[in-house]
Each structure stands twice: as C-alpha cells, then as structure tokens.
C-alpha positions as CSV (number, residue, x, y, z in Angstrom):
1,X,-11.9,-30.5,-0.7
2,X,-13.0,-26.9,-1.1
3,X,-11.9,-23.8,1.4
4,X,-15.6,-23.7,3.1
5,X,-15.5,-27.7,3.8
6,X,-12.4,-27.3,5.3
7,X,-13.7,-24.5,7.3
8,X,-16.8,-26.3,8.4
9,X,-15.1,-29.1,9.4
10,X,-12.7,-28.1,11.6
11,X,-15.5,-25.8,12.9
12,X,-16.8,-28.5,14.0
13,X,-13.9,-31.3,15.2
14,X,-13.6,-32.2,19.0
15,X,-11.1,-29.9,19.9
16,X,-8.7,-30.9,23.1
17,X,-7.2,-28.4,25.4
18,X,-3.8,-30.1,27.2
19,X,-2.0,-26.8,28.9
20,X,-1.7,-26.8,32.7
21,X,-2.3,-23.0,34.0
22,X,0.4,-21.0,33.6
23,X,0.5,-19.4,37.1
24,X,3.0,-17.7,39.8
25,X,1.9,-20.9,41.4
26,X,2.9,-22.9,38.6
27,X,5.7,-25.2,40.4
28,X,8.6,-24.7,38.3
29,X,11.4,-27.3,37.5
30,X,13.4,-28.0,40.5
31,X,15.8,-25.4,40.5
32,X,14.9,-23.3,37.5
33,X,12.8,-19.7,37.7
34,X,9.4,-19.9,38.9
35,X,6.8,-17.2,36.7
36,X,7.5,-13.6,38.1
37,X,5.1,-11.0,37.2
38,X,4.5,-7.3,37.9
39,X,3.3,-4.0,36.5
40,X,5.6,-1.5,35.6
41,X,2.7,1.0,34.5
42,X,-0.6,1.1,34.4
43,X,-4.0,2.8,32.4
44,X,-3.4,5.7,34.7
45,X,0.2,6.0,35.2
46,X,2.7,4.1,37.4
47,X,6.6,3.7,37.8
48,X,8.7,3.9,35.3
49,X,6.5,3.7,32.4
50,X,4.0,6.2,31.8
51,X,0.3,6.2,31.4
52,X,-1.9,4.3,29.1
53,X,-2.4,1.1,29.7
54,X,-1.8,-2.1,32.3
55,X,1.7,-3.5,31.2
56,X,3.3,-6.5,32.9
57,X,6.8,-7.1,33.1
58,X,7.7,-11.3,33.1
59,X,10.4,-13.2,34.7
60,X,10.6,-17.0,33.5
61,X,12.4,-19.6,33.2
62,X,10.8,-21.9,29.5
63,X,11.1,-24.8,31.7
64,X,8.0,-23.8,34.1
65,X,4.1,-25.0,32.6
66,X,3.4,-26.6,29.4
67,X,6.4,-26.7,27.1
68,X,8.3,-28.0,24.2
69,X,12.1,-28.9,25.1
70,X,13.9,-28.0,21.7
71,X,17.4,-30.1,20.7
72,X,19.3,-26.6,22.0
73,X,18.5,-28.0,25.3
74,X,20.7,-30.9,25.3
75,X,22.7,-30.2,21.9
76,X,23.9,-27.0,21.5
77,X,24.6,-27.6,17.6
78,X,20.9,-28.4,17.2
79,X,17.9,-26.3,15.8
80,X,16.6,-23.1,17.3
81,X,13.1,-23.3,17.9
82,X,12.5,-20.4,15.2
83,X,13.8,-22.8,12.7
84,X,11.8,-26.0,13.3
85,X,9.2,-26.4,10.1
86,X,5.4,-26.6,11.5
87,X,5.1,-29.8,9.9
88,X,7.3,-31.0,12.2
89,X,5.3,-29.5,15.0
90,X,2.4,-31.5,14.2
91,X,0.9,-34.5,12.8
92,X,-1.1,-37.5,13.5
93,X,-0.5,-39.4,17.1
94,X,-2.0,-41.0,19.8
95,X,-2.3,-40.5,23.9
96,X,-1.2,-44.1,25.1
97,X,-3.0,-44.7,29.2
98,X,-0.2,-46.4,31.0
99,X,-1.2,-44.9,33.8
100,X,-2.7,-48.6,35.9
101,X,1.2,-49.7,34.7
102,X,3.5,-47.4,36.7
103,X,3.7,-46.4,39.9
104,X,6.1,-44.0,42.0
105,X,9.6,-44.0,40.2
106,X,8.4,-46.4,37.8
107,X,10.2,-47.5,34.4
108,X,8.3,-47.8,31.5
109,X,8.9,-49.3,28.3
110,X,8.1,-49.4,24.7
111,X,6.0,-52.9,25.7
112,X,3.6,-51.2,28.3
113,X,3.3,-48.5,25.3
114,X,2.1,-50.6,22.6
115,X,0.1,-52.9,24.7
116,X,-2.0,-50.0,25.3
117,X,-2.1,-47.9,22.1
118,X,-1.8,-48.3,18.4
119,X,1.5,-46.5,17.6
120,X,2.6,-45.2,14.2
121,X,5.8,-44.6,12.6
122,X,6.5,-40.7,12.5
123,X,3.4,-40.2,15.1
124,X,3.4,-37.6,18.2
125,X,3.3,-40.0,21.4
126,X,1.4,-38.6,24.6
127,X,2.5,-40.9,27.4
128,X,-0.4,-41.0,30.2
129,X,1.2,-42.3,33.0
130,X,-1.8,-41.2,35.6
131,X,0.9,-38.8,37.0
132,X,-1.1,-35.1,35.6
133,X,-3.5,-35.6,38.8
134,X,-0.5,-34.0,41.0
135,X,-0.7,-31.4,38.5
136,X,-1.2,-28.1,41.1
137,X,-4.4,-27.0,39.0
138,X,-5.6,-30.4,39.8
139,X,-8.0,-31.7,42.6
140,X,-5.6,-32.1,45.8
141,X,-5.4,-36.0,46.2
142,X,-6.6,-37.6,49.8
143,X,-4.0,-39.5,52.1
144,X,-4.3,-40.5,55.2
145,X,-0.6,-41.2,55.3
146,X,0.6,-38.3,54.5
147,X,1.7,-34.8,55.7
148,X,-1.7,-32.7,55.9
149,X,-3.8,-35.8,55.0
150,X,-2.9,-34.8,51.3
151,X,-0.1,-36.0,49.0
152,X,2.7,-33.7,48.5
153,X,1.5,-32.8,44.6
154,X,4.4,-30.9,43.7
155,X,6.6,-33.8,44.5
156,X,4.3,-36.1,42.7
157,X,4.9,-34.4,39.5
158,X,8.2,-33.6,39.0
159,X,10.2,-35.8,41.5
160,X,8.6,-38.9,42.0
161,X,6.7,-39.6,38.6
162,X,7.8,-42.6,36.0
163,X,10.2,-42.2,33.2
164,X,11.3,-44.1,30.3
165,X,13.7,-46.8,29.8
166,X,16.9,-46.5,27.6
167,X,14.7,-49.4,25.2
168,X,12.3,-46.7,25.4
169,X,14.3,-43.9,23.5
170,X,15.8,-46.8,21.0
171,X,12.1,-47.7,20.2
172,X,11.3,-43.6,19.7
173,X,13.9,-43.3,17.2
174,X,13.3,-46.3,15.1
175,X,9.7,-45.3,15.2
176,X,10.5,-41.6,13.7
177,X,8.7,-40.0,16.3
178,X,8.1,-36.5,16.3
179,X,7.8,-35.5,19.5
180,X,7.4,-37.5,23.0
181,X,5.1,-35.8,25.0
182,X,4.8,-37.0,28.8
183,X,1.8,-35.6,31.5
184,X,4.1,-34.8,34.1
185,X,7.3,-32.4,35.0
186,X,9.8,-34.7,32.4
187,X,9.9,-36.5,29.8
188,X,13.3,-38.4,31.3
189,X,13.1,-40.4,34.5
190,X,14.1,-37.7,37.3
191,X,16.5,-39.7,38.8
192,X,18.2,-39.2,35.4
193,X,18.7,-35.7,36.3
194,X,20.3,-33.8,39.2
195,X,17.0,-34.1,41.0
196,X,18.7,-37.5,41.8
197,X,21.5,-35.5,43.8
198,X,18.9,-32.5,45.0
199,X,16.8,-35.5,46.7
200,X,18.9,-38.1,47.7
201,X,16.1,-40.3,50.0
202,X,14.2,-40.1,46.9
203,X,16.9,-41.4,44.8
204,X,17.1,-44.3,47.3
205,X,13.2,-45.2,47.4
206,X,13.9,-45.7,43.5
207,X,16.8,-47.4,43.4
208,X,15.6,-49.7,45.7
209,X,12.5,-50.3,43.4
210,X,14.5,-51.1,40.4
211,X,16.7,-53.5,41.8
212,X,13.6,-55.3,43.6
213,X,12.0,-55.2,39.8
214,X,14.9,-55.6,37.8
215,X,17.9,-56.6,39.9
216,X,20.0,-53.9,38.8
217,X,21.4,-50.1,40.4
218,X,20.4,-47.7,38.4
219,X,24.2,-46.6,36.7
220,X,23.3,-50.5,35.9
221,X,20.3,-50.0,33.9
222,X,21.1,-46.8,32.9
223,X,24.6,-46.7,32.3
224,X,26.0,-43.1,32.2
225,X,28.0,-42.4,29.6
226,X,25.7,-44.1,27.1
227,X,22.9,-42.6,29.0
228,X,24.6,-39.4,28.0
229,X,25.4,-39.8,24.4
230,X,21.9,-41.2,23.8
231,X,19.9,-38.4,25.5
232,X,22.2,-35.4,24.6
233,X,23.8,-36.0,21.3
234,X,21.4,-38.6,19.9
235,X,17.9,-37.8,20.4
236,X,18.7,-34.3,19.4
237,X,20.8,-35.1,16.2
238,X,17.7,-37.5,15.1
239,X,15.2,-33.9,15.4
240,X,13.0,-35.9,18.1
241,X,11.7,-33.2,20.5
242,X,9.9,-33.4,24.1
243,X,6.7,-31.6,25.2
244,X,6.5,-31.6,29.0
245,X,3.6,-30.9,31.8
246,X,0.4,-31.9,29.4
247,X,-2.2,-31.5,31.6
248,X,-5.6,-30.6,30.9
249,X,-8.2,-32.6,28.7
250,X,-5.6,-35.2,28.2
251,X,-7.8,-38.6,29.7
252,X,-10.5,-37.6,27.5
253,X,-8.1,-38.9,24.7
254,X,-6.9,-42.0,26.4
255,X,-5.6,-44.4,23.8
256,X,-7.3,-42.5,20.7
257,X,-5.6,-41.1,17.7
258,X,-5.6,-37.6,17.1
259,X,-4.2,-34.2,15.1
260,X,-1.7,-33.0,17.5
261,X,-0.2,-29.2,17.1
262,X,2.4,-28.3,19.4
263,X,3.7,-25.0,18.4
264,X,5.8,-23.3,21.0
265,X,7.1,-19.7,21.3
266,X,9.4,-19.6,17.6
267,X,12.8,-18.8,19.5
268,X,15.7,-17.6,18.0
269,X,18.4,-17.8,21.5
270,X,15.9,-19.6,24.1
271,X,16.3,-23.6,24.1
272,X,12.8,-24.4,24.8
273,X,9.4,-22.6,25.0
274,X,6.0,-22.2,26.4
275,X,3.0,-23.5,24.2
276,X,-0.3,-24.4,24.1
277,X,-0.8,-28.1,23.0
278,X,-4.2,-29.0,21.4
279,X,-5.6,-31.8,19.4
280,X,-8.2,-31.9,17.2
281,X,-10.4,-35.6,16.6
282,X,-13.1,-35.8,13.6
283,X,-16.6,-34.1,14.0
284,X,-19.4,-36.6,14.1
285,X,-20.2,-38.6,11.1
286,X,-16.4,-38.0,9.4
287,X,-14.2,-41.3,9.9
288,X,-10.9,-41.0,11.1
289,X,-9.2,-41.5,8.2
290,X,-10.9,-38.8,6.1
291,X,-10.2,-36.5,9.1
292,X,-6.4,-37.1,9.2
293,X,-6.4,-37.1,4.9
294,X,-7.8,-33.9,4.9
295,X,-5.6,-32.5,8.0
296,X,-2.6,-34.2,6.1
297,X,-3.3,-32.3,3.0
298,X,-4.0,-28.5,4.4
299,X,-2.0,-25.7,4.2
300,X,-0.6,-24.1,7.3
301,X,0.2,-20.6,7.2
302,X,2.5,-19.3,10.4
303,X,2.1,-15.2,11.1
304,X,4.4,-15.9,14.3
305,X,7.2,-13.5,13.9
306,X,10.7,-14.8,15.4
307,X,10.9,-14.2,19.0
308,X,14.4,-12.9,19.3
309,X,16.0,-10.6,21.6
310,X,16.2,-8.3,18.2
311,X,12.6,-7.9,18.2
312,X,11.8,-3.8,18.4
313,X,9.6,-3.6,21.6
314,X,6.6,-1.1,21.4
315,X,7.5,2.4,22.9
316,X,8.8,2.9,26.7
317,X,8.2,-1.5,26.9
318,X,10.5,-3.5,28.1
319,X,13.0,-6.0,25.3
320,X,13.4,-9.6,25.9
321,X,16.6,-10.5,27.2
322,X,17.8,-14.0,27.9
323,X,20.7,-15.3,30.1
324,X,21.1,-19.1,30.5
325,X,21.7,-20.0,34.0
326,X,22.7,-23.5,33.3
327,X,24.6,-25.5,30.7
328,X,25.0,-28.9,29.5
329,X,28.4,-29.2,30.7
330,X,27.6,-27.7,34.3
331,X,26.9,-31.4,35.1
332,X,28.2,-34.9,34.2
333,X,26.7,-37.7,32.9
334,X,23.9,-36.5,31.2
335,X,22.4,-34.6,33.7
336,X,23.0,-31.1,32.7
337,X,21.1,-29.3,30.6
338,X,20.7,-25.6,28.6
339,X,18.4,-23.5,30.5
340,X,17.4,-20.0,30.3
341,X,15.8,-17.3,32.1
342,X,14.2,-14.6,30.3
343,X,12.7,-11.2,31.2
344,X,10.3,-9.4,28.8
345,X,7.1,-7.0,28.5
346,X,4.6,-8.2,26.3
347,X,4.3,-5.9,23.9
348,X,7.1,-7.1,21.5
349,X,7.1,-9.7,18.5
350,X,3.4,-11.2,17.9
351,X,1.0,-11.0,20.6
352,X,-2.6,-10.9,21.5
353,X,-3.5,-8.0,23.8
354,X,-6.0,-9.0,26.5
355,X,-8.6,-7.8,28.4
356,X,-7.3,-6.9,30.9
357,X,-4.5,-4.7,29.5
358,X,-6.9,-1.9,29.2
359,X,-9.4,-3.2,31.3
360,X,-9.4,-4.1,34.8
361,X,-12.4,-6.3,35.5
362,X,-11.9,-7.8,32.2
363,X,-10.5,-11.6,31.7
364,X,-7.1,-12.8,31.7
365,X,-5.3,-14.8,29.1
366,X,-6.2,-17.7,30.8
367,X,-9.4,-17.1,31.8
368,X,-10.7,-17.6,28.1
369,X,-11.4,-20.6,26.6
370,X,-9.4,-22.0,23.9
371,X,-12.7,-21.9,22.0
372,X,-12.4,-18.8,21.6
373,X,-8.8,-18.3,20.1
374,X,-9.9,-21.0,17.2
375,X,-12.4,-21.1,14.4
376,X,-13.4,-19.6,11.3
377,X,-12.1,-16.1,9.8
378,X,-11.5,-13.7,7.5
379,X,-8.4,-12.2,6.3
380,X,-8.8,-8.7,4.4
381,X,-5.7,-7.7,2.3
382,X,-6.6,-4.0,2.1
383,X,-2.3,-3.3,1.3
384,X,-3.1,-1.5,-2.0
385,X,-5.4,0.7,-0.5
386,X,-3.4,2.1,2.5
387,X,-0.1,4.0,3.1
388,X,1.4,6.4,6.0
389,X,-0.5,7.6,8.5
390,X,-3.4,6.6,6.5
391,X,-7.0,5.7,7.8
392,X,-9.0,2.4,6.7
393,X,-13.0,2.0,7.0
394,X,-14.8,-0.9,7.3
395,X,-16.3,-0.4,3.5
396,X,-12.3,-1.3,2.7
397,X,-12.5,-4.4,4.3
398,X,-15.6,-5.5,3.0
399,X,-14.5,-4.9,-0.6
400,X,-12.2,-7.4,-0.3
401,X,-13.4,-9.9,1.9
402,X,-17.1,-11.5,3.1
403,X,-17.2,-11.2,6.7
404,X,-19.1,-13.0,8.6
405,X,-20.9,-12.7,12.2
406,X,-19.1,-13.9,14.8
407,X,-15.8,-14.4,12.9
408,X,-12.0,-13.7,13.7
409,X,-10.6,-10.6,11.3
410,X,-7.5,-10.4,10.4
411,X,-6.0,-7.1,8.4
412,X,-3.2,-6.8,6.2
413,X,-2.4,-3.8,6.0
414,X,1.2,-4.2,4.1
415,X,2.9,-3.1,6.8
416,X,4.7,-6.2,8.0
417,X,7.2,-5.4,5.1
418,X,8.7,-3.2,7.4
419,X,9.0,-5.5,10.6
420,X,12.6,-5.4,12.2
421,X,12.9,-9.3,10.4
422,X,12.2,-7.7,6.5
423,X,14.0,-7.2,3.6
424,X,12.4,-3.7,3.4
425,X,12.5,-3.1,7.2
426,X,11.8,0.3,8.5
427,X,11.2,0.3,11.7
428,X,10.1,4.1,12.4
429,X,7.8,3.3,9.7
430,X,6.6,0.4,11.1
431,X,6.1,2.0,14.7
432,X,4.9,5.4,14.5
433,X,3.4,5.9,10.7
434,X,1.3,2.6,10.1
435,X,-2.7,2.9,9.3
436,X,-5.8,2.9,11.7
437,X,-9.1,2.8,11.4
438,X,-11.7,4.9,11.6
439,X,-14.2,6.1,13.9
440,X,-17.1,3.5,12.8
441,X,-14.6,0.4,12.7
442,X,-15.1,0.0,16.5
443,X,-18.6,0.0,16.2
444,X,-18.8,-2.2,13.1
445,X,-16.9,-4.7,14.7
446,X,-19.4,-5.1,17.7
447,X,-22.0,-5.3,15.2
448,X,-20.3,-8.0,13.4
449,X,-19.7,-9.9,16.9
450,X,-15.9,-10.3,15.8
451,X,-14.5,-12.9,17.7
452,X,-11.1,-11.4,17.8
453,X,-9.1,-9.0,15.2
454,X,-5.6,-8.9,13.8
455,X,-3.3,-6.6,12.3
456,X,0.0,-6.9,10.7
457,X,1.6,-3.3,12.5
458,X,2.3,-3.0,15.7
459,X,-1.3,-1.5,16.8
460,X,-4.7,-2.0,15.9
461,X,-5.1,1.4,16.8
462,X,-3.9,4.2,14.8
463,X,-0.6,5.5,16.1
464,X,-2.1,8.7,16.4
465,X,-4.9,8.1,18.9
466,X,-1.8,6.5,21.0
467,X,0.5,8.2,23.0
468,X,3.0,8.7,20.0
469,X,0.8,11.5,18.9
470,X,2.5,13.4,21.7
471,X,6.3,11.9,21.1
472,X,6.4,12.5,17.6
473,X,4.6,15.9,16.9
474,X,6.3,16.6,13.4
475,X,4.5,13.4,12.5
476,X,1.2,14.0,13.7
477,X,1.4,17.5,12.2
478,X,1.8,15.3,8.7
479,X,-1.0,12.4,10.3
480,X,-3.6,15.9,10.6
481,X,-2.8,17.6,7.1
482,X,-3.7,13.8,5.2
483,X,-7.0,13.6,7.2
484,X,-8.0,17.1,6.4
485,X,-7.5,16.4,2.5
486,X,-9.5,12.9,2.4
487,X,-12.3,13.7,5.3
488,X,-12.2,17.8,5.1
489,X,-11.5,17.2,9.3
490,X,-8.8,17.8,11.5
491,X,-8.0,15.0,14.2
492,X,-9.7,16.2,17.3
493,X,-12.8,16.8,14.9
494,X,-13.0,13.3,13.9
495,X,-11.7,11.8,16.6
496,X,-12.9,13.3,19.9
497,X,-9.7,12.6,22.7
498,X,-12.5,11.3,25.1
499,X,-13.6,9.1,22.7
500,X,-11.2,7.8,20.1
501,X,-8.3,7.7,22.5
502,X,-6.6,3.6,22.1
503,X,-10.1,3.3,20.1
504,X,-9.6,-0.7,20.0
505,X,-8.3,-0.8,23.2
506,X,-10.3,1.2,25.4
507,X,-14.0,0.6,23.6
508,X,-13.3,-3.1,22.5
509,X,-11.9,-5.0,25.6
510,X,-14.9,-4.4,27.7
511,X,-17.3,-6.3,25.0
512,X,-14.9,-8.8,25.3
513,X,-13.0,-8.5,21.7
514,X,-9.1,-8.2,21.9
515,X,-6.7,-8.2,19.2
516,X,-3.4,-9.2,18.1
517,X,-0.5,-7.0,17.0
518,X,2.9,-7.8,14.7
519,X,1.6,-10.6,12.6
520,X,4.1,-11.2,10.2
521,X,5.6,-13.8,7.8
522,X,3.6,-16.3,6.0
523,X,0.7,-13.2,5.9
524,X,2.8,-11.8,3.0
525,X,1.3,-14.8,1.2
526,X,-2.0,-14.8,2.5
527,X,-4.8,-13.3,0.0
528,X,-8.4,-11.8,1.2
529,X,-10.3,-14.7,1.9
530,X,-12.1,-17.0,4.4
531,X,-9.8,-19.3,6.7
532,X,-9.6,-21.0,9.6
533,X,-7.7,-19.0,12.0
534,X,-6.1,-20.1,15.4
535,X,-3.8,-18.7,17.8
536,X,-2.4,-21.1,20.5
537,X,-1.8,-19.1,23.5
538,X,0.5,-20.2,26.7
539,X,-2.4,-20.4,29.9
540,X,-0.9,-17.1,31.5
541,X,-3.5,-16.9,34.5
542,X,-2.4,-13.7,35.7
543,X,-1.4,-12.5,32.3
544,X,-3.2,-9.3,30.9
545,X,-1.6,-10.0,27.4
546,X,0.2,-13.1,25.8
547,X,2.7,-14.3,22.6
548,X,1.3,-17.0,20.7
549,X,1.3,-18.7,17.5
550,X,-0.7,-17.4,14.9
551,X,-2.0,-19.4,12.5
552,X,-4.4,-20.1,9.7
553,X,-5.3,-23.0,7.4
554,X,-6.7,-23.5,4.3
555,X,-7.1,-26.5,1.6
556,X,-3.7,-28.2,0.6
C-alpha cells in the first residue's frame, strides 16, 4: 500500500472519541488532587509574569480524567511511561458491553467478558460495564429514591461501580493483553482499595452482595496477600497497563473490534498520565481485516518529547515539578498506590498552543473537536535551508513539500537537535536564536486553510517578534544585521510592531489555526512529504493550551 492510500484511508475511517472532559469539575480520585487552574499573566500583563499572552498555571493529580495507569503505579521497578514503545500503546481490541451483567459493586469475570465479545490474544480490552452514564459530563440520571430525585453520579463512578475478579486478572495475563481499559473511576474493584476504609457503609452494601452471590467475605474471595502480589508485583512485571475513566463515544463501539491508541503524556518521574484514547474502525467498503493489516503494517512516528521535570520551560513560565503524595507502601494489602501531584505551565516540552492563549473569545482545548487534531498533512524539512536568527517563506516550504488546502503543516526547521534531550543540545540556541517566518507566511497559511501548524523550536513565531527581542538585545542587534543583508530591511521595516508582533499567535488564533511548539524525536527521521498527522490531546475544558502526543503515520 502506497503513502496516499494510507492517507485516504484513514481520512476516511470512523474515528471514536473516548475522553471524559477534563474539567475543574472533573471528580477526581477519592482522595487525590482535583484539576487546579489559574492565570499567572495575561495578553496585557498580570502578576508575576509579564505581558504577552494568557498563561495558565496547572495543579493535578494524573489520576483525575481519562488516563493510562503505568506499572510505576503499583511497581516501582517497572517502566516510566517515557519508555513504553508505541506499539505497545496500541493495537487491535475490542469494547466488550457487560453493562445488562453488573450491577452496584458487581464482580465480573472473564465469562461475562467473552460471552459478550470476541477477545484476542494481545488485544486492548474496553470493559463497558454501563457505569460511564455517572460520568459528570453525562446526562444527570432520574431517581425518585434518591437525595435530590437524582443519583449521586460521582459516587456512581468511582465508589460504587463493578470490578474484576482475581480469575479476571489470571485470564488478562494469559491472554497477553495490552492494556485493560474500564468506563469508570478504576480498573480494580473499589473495595480493593482504601475507598473500602474511606466508605465503610459502602464496603458493607458489597460485602453483603458477595456473600449473598457467592457465599464468601470479600478477604475470602479476594485474599490479601495474593491480592497484593497479583495486582502490584505481577500485573506490572507482565507490562499489562490500565486506562481508566473512558467515557465519551464508547457505546457506539459496543462489542466491535477496533484500532485502539492510547498514548498518554510520555513521563519520565510521574507514574501515570492524562491521554486522549481514540479508536479508529474501517471506512465504508474496507473489511475489517484489510483495515487492521494495513494499521498493523504502518509506521508510527512519535514527535512527543519526554515530559520530565528537565524539560527547559519557555521564558518567565513555570517548570513542571512533581511530588508523590502517596506510596505503595503507605497502605497494606494491596491498597496503596504511587501517586503524584504535579504543578506546571504549559509552555514546556511539546504542546499545542490554543486559542485562547492569545485570544479571549477564542475556543478552549476542549472545545474542539478531535476532528480537527487528526488527518492528513504535510511535513516540510526546510533544515538545510535555515540557520540562526534566520527567516523562512512560504516559497521554502513549498520547494520541498506539496501542500495541500486544508491540511496540517508541520516544519522542520533542524532545530530539535538542540532540545534540552539532544546529543547536540544547546539550549540558548534552541530558545532565543531559532528561525521564523516571514511576513506573508501568516497570510499564506489562511489561504491554504491550514488545519493546524507545527514547528520543531520552541515558537512558531520568530524569537524576535516575541518578547525576547527586548531580553536579549545583543542578539537582536545580530537578528537585524542578517535581515538587512538578505531583504535590504531592518526589523521594524519589515515587520511593523503593530503588526508582526507574536505574528502566529496574535493573527492566527482568531481564524481558528493554532500551532504546536517543541516537536522533537522521531521528526529527526521524518523527510518532506505527505502524512497522516495526529495529535491526541487531554479534554482540558478550561485549558487555553495543552501537551499531547504528536504523531504521524505513514506506510510500513
């Protein structure tokens, strides 16, 4: 199969959106950090930070929305989340509807699984146990019953939904499964975990369920020490991960095989992550098993640079730090657990700059579609034609690459040879003296109806239309004497303050076209051509700008 069949195909696949929003409302796990957000400056100017543009400062704890537990949460010895391969992150699977089969602390077992669903050896399993509709984006649920006439939803999804038996993880293991992914707060029971202590007439209601199903306590059916070493040493040791809170499109795949991709956040110190969970089915016409061939056989490129607390942040921004709250050994019997808070700005490692980071009216994160984030693309390797302070034109890019209307542009400028993770790194380099472009890219751009752009530096814009122009004079100085020998123009002659000031920023948001910033890695590899690109970004609802992982895919 050829580049431009693979393009047009997954152009045109059914495409499945399974995120819950990622909110401030977002129940978080019992006990853990719910999302904090606030601005620290803004376009104009605000506390602490400066003027220029609208930049959040995040509290979190990985363990609140959609999210991929990694083996670090139970294991300490296992994988960080920067090291898991992508093809373990993805593959064929299948969404099994349980959800008629289990009730209120329900048990479920491999059986109810495979009555349902046809399940694979080394598949990704979504278990559907009905419980998603007490998911607090969801419709509020009518009962007459209850408090307020409506049932207590954030209960319903993380304290009171069903969770597997211990045949249940045996059965995952010999099947090689890949990941276990569960529409609802866990993908243990939660009287597995101190939620059994934190809500002790809770823990009754389900113990009394059990032993009218089964006849046994629960330290009976679950026995605690093997409860433990199955769950924490294990599970992990065997590389089978959890993704937790699918939410979303999930009953439109009810019992139906699909490509799953479930990329989280590449961590280097956090045990788990944020992510945005898609699959993708065959586009009309295409059987199944040509689909899942040809998925099998692609190439998957990852531009996600390692989210570490190493990573450089941009300017006066704020680094990630992480501090783990919790430990496995804080709590017996299985039911402690690695967990960590982490504090951050957004404008470190690879992320896509939103709307609304430069414009106020303009869309959040997760007000746009996934549609958007995904389809087909150029990228324009224009690395042998760019240095220092140097400015790029559109004519570059097109000598390299065809682009099409309406497509995603990604540019590779060279300059992720010098990202803080490089051989070569150089991080003044990389910050203040990477390329720009010029004062018709904006406007080609709109004309081209680009979907979204990318650059492998750590602005679209030119560091000189930024604020840096004013923090690094000596450098501008140099930035003004190149122009003036390529263009015969100084700076503010070719580009006006008023206008060209955050060119990308300030004159692309507003028709809707954002960009992302520090794409790295597998790009060094990554020639000019046509691609299908993708960036799976976290639901962030309130977020004006969001990490993500960035990638594209071509013929295997």
């Amino acid at each position: 199969m050829n580049r431009e069949q693979l393009i047009t195909i997954l152009a045109n696949a059914k495409v499945y959106d399974l995120a819950q929003d990622l909110s401030i409302f977002t129940p978080p796990w019992p006990g853990d950090k719910a999302l904090e957000i606030t601005f620290f400056k803004r376009v104009t100017g605000a506390f602490g930070g400066g003027q220029g543009a609208n930049g959040q400062l995040i509290t979190w704890s990985n363990s609140t929305g959609t999210h991929l537990t990694g083996e670090r949460a139970f294991h300490s010895g296992g994988r960080a989340l920067s090291d898991i391969p992508l093809d373990a992150l993805m593959g064929q699977g299948v969404v099994a509807d349980i959800s008629h089969l289990v009730s209120d602390y329900s048990v479920y077992t491999p059986e109810m699984i495979t009555s349902v669903a046809d399940v694979r050896k080394g598949d990704i399993l979504i278990v559907n146990t009905g419980y998603h509709r007490y998911s607090f984006d969801q419709p509020d649920i009518a009962n007459p019953e209850a408090q307020g006439g409506v049932e207590s939803k954030e209960f319903g999804f993380l304290v009171r939904h069903p969770g597997p038996s211990m045949d249940f993880y045996r059965w995952a293991l010999e099947m090689e499964l890949k990941i276990v992914g569960v529409d609802c707060g866990l993908a243990e029971h939660p009287m597995n975990t101190p939620i059994r202590t934190m809500h002790p007439g809770d823990f009754a209601k389900a113990e009394a369920k059990l032993q009218a199903e089964h006849g046994k306590s629960w330290d009976e059916m679950f026995p605690p020490e093997e409860y433990y070493r199955l769950t924490h040493t294990t599970i992990p040791k065997a590389h089978l991960l959890f993704a937790e809170s699918l939410v979303g499109q999930i009953d439109e795949l009810n019992n139906q095989r699909a490509w799953f991709m479930m990329f989280p956040l590449p961590f280097m110190e956090a045990e788990s992550s944020w992510m945005r969970p898609v699959a993708y089915r065959p586009p009309e016409g295409m059987s199944e098993d040509d689909f899942f061939a040809m998925m099998a056989a692609a190439e998957v490129l990852d531009f996600t640079l390692p989210f570490s607390v190493q990573t450089p942040q941009w300017a006066n921004y704020e680094p990630l730090t992480v501090r783990y709250h919790k430990r496995v050994g804080g709590q017996a019997f299985g039911m402690g657990r690695n967990n960590a808070i982490c504090k951050a700005s957004f404008h470190l490692a690879t992320h896509m700059d939103g709307e609304k980071h430069f414009w106020s009216r303009g869309r959040t994160i997760g007000e746009v579609p996934l549609e958007h984030w995904i389809g087909p693309g150029a990228i324009a390797d224009i690395s042998d034609m760019v240095t220092d302070l140097d400015v790029y034109t559109p004519e570059m890019i097109e000598s390299v690459v065809e682009v099409r209307e309406g497509d995603i542009l990604l540019l590779k400028t060279g300059f992720h040879n010098y990202g803080w993770n490089s051989p070569d790194s150089d991080e003044f380099r990389y910050m203040i003296r990477h390329p720009g472009p010029s004062p018709d890219f904006s406007d080609w751009v709109v004309e081209k109806k680009i979907k979204w752009l990318g650059i492998d530096a750590v602005s679209q814009d030119h560091p000189m239309n930024t604020i840096q122009r004013i923090w690094h004079p000596k450098t501008f100085q140099e930035a003004n004497r190149k122009l003036i020998e390529r263009f015969g123009k100084d700076w503010d002659e070719m580009f006006p303050l008023d206008k060209y000031y955050q060119d990308t920023h300030l004159n692309l948001f507003p028709q809707g076209i954002v960009h992302a910033e520090n794409l790295g890695m597998d790009i060094h590899d990554a020639p000019s051509g046509r691609y299908y690109l993708a960036v799976y970004l976290p639901k962030g609802m309130e977020t004006a700008s969001m990490w993500g992982r960035f990638i594209a895919i071509k013929e295997g």
